[in-house]
C-alpha positions as a LaTeX table, in Angstrom:
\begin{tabular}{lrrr}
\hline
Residue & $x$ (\AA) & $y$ (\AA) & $z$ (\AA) \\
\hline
Unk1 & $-15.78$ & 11.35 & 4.24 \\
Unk2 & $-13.66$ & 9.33 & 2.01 \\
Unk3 & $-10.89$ & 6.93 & 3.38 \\
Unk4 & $-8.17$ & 5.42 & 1.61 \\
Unk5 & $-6.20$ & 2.76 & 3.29 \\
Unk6 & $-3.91$ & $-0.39$ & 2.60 \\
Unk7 & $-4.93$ & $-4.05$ & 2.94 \\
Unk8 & $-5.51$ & $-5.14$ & 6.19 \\
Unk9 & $-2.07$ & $-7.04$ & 7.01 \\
Unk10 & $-1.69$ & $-5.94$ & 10.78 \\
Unk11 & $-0.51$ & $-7.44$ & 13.12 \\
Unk12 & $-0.20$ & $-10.39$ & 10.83 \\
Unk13 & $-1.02$ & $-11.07$ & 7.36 \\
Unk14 & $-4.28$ & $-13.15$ & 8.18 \\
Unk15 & $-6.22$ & $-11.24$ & 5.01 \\
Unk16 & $-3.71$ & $-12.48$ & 2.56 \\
Unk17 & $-2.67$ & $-10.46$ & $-0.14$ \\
Unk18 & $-4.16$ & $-8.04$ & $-2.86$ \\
Unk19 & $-2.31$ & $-6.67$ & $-5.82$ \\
Unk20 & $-5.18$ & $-4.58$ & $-7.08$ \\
Unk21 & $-7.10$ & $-1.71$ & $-5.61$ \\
Unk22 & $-10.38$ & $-2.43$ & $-4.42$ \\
Unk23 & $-13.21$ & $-0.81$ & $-2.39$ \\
Unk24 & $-15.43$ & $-1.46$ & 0.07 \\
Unk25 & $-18.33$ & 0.33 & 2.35 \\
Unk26 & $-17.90$ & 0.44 & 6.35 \\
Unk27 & $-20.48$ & 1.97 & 8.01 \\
Unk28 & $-21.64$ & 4.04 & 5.05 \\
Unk29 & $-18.25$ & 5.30 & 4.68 \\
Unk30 & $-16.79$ & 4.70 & 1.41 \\
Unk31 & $-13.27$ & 2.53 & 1.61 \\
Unk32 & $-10.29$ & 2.60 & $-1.00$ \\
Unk33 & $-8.03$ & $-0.08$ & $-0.41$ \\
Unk34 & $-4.86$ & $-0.06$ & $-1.55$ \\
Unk35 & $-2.53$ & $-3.06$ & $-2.17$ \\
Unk36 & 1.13 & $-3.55$ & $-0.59$ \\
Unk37 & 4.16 & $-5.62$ & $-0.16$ \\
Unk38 & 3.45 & $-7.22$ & 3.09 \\
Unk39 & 6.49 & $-7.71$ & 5.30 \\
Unk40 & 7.60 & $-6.44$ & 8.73 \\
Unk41 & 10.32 & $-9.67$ & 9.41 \\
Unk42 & 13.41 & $-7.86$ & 9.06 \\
Unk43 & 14.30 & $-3.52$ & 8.23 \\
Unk44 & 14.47 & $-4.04$ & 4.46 \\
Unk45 & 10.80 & $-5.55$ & 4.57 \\
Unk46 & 9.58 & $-2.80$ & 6.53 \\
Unk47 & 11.20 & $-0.32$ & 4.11 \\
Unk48 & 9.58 & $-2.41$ & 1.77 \\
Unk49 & 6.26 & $-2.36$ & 2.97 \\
Unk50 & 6.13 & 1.55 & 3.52 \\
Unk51 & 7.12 & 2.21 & 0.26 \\
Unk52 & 5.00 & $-0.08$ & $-1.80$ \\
Unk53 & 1.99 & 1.81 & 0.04 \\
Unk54 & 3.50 & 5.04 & $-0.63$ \\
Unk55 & 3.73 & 4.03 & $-4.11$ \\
Unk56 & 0.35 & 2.83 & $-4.32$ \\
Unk57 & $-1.17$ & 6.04 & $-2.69$ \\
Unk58 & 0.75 & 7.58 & $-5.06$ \\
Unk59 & $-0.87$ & 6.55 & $-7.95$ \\
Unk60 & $-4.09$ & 6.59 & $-6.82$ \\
Unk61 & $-4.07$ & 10.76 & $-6.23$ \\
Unk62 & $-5.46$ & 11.66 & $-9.70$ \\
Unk63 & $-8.35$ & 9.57 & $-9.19$ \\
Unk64 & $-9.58$ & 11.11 & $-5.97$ \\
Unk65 & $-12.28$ & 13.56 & $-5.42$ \\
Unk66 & $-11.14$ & 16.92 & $-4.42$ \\
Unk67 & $-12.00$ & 17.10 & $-0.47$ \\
Unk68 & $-12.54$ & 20.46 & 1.70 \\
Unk69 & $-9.66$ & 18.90 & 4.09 \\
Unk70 & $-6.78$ & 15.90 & 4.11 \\
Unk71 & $-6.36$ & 14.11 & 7.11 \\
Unk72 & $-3.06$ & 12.15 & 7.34 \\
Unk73 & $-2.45$ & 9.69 & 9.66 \\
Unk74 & 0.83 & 8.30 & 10.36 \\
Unk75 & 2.08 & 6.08 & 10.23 \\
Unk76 & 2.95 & 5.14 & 7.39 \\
Unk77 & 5.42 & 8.01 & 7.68 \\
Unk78 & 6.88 & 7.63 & 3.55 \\
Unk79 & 3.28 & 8.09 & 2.60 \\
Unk80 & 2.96 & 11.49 & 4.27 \\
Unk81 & 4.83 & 12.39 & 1.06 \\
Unk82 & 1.92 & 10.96 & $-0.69$ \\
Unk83 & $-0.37$ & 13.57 & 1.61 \\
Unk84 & 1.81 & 16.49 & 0.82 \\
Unk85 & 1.35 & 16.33 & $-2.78$ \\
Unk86 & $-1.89$ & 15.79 & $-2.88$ \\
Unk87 & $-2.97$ & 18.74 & $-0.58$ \\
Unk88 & $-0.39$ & 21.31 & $-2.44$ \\
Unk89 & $-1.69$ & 19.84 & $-5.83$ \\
Unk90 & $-5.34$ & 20.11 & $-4.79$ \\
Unk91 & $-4.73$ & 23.64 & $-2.95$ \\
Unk92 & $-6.53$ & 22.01 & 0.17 \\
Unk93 & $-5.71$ & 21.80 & 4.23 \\
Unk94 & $-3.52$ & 19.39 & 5.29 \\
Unk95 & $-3.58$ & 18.03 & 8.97 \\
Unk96 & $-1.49$ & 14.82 & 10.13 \\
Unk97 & $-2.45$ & 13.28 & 13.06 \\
Unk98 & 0.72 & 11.80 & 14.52 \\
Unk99 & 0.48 & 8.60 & 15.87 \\
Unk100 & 4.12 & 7.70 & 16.23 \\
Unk101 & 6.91 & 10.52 & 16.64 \\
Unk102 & 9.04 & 9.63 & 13.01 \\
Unk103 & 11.73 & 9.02 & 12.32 \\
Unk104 & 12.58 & 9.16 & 15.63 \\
Unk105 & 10.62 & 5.81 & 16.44 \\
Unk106 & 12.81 & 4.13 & 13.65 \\
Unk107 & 16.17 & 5.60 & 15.09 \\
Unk108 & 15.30 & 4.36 & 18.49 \\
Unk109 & 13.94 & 0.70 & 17.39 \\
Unk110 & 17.16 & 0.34 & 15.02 \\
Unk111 & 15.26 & 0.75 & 11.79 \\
Unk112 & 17.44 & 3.85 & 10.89 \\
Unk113 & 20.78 & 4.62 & 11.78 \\
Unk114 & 21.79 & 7.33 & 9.81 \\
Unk115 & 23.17 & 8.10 & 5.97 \\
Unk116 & 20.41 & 9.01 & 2.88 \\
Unk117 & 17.24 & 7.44 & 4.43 \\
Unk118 & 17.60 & 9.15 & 7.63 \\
Unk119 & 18.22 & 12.35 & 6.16 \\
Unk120 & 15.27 & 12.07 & 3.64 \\
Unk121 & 13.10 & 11.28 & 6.32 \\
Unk122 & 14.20 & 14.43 & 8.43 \\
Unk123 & 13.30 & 16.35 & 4.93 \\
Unk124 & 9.84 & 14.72 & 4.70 \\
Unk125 & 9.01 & 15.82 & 8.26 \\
Unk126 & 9.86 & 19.27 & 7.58 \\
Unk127 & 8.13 & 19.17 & 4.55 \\
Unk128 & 5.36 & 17.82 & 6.39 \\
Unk129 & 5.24 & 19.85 & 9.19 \\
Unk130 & 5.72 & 23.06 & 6.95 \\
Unk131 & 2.68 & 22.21 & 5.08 \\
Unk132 & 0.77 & 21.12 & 7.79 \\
Unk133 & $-2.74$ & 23.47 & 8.52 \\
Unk134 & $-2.78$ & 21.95 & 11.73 \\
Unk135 & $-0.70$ & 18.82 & 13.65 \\
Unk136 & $-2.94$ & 16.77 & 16.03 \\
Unk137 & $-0.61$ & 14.22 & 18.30 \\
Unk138 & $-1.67$ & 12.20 & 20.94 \\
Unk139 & 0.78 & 12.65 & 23.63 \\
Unk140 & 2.14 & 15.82 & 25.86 \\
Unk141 & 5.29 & 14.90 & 25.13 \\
Unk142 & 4.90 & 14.85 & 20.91 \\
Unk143 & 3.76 & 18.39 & 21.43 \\
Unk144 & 7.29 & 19.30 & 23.02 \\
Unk145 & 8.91 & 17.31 & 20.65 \\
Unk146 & 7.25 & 18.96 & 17.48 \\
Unk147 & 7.80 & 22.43 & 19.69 \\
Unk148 & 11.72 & 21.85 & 19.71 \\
Unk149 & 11.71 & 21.23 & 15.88 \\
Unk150 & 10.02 & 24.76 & 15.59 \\
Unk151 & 6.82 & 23.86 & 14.42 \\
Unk152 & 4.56 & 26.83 & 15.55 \\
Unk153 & 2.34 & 26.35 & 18.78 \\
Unk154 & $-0.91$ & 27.69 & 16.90 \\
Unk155 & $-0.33$ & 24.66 & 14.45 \\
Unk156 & $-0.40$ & 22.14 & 17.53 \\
Unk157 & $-2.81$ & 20.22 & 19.00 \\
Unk158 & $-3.42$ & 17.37 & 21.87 \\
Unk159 & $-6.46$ & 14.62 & 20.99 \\
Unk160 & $-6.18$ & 11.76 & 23.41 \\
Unk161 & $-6.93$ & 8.57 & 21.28 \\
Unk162 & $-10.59$ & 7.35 & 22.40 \\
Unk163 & $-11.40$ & 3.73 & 23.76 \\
Unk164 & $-12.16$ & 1.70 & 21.00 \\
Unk165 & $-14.01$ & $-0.81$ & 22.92 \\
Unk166 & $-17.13$ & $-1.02$ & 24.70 \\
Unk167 & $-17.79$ & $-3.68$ & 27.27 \\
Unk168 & $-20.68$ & $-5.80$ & 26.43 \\
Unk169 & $-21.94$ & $-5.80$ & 29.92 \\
Unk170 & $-20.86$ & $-4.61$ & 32.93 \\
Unk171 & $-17.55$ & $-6.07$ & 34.36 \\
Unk172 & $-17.58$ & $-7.29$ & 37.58 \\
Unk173 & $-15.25$ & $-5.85$ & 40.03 \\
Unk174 & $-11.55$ & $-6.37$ & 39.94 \\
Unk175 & $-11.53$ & $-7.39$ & 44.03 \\
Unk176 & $-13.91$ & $-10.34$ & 42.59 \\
Unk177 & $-11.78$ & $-11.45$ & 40.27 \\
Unk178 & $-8.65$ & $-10.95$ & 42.24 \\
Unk179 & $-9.85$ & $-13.79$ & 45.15 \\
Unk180 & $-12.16$ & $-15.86$ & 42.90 \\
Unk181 & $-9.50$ & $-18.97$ & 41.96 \\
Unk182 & $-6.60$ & $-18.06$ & 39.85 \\
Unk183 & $-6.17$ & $-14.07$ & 39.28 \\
Unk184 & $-5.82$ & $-13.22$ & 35.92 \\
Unk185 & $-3.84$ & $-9.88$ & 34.71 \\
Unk186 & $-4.20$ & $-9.21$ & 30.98 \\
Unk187 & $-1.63$ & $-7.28$ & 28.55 \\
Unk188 & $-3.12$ & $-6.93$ & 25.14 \\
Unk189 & $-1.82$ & $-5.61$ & 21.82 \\
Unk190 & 1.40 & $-5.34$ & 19.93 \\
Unk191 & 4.79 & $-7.60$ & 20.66 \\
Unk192 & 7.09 & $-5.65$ & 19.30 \\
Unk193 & 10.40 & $-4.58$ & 20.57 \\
Unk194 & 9.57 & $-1.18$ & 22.13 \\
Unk195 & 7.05 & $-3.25$ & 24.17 \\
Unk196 & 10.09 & $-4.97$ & 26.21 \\
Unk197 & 7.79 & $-7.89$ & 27.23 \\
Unk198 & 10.73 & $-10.91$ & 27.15 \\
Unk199 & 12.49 & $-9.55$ & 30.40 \\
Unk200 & 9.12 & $-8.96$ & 32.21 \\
Unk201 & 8.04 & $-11.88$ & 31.37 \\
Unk202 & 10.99 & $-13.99$ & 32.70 \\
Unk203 & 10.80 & $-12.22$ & 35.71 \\
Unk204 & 6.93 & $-12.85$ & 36.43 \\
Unk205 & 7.30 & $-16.62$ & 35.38 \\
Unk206 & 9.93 & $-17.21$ & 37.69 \\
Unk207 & 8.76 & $-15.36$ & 40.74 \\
Unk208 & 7.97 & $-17.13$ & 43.80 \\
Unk209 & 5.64 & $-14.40$ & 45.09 \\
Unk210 & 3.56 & $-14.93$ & 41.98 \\
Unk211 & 3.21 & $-18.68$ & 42.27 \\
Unk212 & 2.29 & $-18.56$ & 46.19 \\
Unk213 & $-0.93$ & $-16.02$ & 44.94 \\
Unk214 & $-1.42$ & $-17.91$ & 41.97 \\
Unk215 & $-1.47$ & $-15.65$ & 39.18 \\
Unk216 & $-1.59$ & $-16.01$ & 35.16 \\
Unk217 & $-0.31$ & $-13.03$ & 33.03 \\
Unk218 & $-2.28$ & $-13.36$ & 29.60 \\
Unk219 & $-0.64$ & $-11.96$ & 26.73 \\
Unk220 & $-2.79$ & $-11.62$ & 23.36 \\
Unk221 & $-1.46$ & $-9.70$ & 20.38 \\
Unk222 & 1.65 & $-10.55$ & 18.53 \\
Unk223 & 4.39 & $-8.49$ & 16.47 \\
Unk224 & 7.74 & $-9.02$ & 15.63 \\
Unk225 & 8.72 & $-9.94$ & 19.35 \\
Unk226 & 6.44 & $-12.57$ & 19.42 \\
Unk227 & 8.44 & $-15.68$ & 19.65 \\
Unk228 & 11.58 & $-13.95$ & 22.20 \\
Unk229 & 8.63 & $-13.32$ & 24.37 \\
Unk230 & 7.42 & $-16.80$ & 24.07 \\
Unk231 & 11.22 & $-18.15$ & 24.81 \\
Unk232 & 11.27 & $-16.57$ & 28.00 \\
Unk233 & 8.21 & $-18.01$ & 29.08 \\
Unk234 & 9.61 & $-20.14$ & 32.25 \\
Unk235 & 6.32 & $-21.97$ & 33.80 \\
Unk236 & 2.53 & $-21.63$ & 33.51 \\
Unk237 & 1.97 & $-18.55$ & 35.11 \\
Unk238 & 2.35 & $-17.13$ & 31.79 \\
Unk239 & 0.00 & $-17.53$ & 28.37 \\
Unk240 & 0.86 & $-16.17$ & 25.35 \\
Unk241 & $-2.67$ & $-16.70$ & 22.94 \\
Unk242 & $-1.52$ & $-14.49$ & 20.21 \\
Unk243 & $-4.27$ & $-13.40$ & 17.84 \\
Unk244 & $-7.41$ & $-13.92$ & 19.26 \\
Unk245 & $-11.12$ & $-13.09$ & 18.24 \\
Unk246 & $-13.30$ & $-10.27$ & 19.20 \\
Unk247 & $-15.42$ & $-12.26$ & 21.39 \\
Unk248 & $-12.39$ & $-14.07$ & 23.07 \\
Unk249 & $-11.13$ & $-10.57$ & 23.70 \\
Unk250 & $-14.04$ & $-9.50$ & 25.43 \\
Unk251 & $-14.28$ & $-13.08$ & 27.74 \\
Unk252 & $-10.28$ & $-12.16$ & 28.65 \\
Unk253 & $-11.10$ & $-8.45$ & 29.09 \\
Unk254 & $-13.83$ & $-9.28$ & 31.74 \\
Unk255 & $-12.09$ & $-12.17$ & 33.13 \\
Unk256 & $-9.09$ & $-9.76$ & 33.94 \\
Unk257 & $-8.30$ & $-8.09$ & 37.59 \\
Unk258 & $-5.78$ & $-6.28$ & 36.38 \\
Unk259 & $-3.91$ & $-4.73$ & 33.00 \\
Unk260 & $-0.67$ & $-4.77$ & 32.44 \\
Unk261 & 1.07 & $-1.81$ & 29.62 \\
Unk262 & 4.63 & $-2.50$ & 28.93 \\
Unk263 & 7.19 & $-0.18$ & 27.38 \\
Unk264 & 10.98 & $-0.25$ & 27.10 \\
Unk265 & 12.88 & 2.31 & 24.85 \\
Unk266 & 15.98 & 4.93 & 25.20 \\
Unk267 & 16.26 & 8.35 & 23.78 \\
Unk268 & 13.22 & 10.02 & 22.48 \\
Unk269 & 9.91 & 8.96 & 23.76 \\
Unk270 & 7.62 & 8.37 & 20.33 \\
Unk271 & 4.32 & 6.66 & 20.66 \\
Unk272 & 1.66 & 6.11 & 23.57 \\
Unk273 & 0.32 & 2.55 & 24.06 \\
Unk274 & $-3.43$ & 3.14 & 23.39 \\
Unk275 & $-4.46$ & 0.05 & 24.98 \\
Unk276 & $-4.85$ & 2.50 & 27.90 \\
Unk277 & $-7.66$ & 4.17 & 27.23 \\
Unk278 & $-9.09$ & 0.84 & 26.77 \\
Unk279 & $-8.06$ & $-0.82$ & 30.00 \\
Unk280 & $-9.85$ & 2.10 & 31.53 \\
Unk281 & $-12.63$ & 1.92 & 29.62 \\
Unk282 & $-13.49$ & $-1.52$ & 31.15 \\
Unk283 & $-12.34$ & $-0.31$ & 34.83 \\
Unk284 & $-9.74$ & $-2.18$ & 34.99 \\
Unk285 & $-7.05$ & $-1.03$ & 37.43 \\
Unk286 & $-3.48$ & $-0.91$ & 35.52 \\
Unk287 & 0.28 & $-1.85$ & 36.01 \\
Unk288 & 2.63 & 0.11 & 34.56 \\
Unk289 & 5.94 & $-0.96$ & 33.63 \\
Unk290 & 7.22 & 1.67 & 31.87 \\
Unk291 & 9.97 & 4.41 & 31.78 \\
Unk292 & 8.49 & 6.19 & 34.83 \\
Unk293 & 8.89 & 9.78 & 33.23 \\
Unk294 & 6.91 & 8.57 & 30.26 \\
Unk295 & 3.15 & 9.98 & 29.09 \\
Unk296 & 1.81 & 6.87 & 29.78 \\
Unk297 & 3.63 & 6.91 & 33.73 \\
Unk298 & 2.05 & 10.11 & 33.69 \\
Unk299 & $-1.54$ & 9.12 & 32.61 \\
Unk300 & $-1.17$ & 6.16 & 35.12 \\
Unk301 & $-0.42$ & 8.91 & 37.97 \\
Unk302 & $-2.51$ & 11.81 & 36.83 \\
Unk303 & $-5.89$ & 9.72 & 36.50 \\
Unk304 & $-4.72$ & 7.37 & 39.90 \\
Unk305 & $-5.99$ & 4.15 & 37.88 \\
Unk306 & $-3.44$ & 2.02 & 38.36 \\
Unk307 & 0.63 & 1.57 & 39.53 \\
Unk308 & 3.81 & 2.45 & 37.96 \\
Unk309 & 6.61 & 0.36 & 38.17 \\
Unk310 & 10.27 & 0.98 & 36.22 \\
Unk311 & 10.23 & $-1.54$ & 33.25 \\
Unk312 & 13.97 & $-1.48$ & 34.13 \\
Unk313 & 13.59 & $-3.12$ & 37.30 \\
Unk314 & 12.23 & $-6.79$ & 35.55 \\
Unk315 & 11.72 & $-8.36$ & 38.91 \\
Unk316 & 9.35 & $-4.87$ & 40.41 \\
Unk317 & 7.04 & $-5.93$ & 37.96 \\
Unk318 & 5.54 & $-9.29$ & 39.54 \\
Unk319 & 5.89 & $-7.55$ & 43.05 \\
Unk320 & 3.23 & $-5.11$ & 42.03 \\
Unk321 & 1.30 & $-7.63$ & 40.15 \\
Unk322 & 1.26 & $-8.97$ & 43.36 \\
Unk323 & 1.09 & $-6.36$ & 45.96 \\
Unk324 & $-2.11$ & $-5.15$ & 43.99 \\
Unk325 & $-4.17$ & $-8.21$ & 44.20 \\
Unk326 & $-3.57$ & $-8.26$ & 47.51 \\
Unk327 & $-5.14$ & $-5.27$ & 48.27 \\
Unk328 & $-8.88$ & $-5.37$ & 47.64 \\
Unk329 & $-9.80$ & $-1.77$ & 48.41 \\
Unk330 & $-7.05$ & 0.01 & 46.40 \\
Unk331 & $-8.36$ & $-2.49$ & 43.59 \\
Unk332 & $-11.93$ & $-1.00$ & 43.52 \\
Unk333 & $-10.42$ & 2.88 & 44.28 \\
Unk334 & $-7.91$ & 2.64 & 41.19 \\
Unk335 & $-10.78$ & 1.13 & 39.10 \\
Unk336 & $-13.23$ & 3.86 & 39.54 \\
Unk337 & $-10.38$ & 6.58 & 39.15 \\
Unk338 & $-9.45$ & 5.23 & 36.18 \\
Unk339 & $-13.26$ & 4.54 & 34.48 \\
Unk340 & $-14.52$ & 7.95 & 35.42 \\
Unk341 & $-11.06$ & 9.82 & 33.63 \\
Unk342 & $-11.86$ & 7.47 & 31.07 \\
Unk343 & $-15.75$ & 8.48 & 30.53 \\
Unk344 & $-14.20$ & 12.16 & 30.79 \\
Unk345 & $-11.35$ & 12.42 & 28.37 \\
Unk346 & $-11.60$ & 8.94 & 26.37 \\
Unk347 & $-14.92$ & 8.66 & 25.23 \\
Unk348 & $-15.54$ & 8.21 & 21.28 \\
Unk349 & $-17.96$ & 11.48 & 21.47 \\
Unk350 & $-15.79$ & 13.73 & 22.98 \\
Unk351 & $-12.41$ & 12.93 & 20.61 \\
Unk352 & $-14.89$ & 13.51 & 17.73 \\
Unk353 & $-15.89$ & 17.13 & 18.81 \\
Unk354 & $-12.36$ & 17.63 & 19.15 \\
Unk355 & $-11.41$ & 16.51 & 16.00 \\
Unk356 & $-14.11$ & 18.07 & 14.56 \\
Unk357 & $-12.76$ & 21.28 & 15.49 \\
Unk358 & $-9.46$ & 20.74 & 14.07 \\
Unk359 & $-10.69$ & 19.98 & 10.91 \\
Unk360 & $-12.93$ & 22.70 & 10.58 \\
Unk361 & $-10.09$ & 25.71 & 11.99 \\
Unk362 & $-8.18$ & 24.35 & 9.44 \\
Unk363 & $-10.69$ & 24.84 & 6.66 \\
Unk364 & $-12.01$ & 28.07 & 7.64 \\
Unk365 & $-8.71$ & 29.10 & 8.89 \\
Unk366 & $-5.38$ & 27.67 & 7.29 \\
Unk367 & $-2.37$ & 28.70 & 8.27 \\
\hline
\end{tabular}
């Protein structure tokens, strides 16, 4: 396996900045990375930023070994031109594994309204697709969404992202943590605007149910919603920490009696918060505010780990916060549900035998 990546620059630029190519070894894994114009403040800079990779990949194609299989993962949605090339130049498999539903994601964010860069990136996903050995996405609903746009079922295929963490010991239960002092719920990951934290947050920091049970919502992560989320931040019950470190991740993950996953969006649905699979992983029991005919709603229902609440409704969210912690028994029911479908469908060794398989049907077998 080879990997070629940019500079580390998310969710902020903490790495600073490269402007040559460099490489490094991770795991015994050999590690191109590729330099960029960091910037996700305003469209342009994201335009920016996707093509300076792009650009950068780019150049870099000559001076890559010829492998049995590419393996494009996206985003960065301009560099699956990049991936194209290379596999039609090379003769060689192509499979991208979807992350984010593009350019639909843009559209729906306000990236990309329309005109030339709208209708190249409707070219490059056709391109893409057409090329494509085999598609891996990571949500039911990206496989109807590819299935409308006539990409052929046989190329199609549905790998659940795996938990990335592992608890470093045990967590206690969440009925423990829900009566010992203040209850903590936890919402981890990206700020950004699909996440539609700043109403939710309003709503929790103002509600009287939440200060009579005494609860803290702890936000770490930060994105380009950041500081609007901080704004609406209306009493103590809320703490933003932003970045944090691996270790103070793991003393918030098993100080946590619940998780909280936020999304907010209109039109096509076009990513999956994988901070799921994690919140399982640790047992935690999960609130839901979401659009409640989303994948994730449906993960939520389908595995019985957790509640669902409309992320339209702002004030149903610190209700179920609180109606939750209030019940003890349903605590420890929807933390079980949720650890066992996570040891069954999220675990690192089963998406790998997946995967696996992709990779080698689309070797052996390319369509």
């Amino acid at each position: 396996m080879e990997v070629v990546a940019a500079h580390p620059h998310y969710p902020e630029p903490h790495w600073g900045s490269r402007w040559r190519p460099y490489h490094e070894l991770r795991d015994g894994i050999p590690v191109l990375r590729l330099p960029l114009w960091i910037g996700r403040e305003t469209t342009a800079a994201r335009i920016r930023q996707e093509l300076s990779f792009t650009v950068a990949l780019t150049g870099a194609l000559p001076f890559l070994r010829r492998p049995d299989v590419v393996l494009a993962a996206s985003p960065s949605f301009p560099a699956l031109f990049s991936a194209v090339a290379f596999a039609r130049m090379r003769r060689i498999p192509l499979v991208p594994w979807l992350h984010d539903v593009l350019p639909e994601g843009a559209i729906v964010t306000g990236h990309v309204e329309g005109g030339p860069v709208l209708r190249a990136s409707r070219w490059l996903e056709r391109t893409a697709y057409r090329t494509a050995s085999r598609i891996v996405v990571l949500s039911a609903p990206f496989l109807a969404n590819l299935r409308e746009k006539g990409v052929p079922e046989q190329k199609l295929s549905l790998i659940y992202d795996p938990a990335t963490r592992q608890p470093a010991k045990p967590p206690e239960l969440p009925s423990a943590k829900a009566v010992a002092g203040r209850a903590r719920a936890i919402c981890m990951g990206n700020i950004g605007h699909t996440q539609g934290l700043p109403p939710l947050v309003r709503a929790f920091s103002r509600s009287d149910a939440v200060r009579e049970r005494d609860v803290r919502l702890v936000i770490v992560g930060t994105g380009v919603a950041a500081e609007e989320t901080r704004a609406n931040i209306a009493s103590d019950a809320v703490e933003l920490l932003g970045v944090v470190s691996d270790d103070e991740l793991e003393r918030e993950l098993q100080a946590a009696a619940l998780a909280v996953v936020t999304q907010q969006y209109e039109g096509t649905e076009f990513n999956l918060p994988s901070k799921l699979m994690n919140y399982m992983r640790y047992g935690l029991p999960i609130i839901a505010a979401v659009n409640p005919a989303s994948e994730a709603a449906r993960l939520v229902r389908e595995s019985d780990c957790g509640w669902v609440v409309d992320s339209s409704d702002p004030d149903s969210f610190p209700r179920a916060i609180v109606d939750a912690l209030s019940d003890p028994g349903e605590l420890e029911g929807r933390a079980r549900a949720g650890l066992a479908f996570a040891q069954a469908n999220f675990s690192q060794e089963t998406f790998a035998e997946r995967f696996e398989a992709v990779l080698r049907e689309a070797v052996e077998r390319p369509l």
